[in-house]
N, C-alpha and C positions, 0 to 999 in steps of 0.2 A: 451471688452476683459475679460477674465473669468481668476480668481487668480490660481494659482498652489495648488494643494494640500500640506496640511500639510504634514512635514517627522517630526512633534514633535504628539508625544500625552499624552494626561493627564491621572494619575491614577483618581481613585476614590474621592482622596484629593486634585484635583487641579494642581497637581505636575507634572511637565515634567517628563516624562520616556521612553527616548529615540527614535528611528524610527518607525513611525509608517506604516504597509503595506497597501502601496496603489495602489499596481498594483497587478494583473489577477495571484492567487495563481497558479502555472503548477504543474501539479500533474504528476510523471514518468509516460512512457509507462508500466515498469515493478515494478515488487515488490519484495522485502525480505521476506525469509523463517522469517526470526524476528518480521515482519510486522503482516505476516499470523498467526504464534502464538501467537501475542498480541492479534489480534481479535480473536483468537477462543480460545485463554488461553491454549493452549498444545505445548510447544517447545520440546519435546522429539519426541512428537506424529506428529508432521507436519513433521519432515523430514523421519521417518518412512512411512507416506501418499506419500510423494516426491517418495523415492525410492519404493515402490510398484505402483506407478505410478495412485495411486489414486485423487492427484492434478496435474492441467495438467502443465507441466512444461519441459523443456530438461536439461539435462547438460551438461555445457561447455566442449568445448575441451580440457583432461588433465583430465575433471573430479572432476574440483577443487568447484567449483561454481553451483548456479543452476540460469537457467535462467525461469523467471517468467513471462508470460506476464498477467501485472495488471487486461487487460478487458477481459481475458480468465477468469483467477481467479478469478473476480466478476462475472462471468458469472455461474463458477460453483460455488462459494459459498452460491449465490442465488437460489441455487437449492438443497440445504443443506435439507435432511428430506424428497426429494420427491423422485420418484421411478427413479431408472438410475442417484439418483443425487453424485456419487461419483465414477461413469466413466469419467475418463481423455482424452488421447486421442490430446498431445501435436501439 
């Protein structure tokens, strides 16, 4: 029979420091317009992209929110610099 995984793990010094993860990281379906400007460093300028419909994206009903879907978004972010790569198309 195989032991459980540790939920302790050590710093650098030996030292307990709390839970450690050990299960299957879930990365969302969607993403944050916060998210997107962390990786590309413009938070004024992504939602300017959002609302000229340069990143592809919808907004909620109300209007309040944007809805993102993550592997759209990595799909066009990887196409960042080549030709057609900043047509949306939610």
């Amino acid at each position: 029979m195989e032991a459980m995984p540790s939920l302790e793990a050590e710093d650098n010094h030996g030292r307990k420091s709390g839970v450690a993860l050990c299960f299957p990281l879930v990365i969302p379906a969607t993403i944050l317009p916060r998210e997107i400007a962390s990786r590309l460093s413009l938070l004024p300028t992504v939602y300017r992209m959002l609302e000229e419909g340069m990143i592809p994206a919808l907004k909620s009903p109300g209007g309040g929110k944007w809805i993102i879907s993550r592997r759209r978004y990595e799909e066009w972010e990887a196409t960042l610099g080549r030709s057609g790569g900043t047509s949306a198309g939610a």
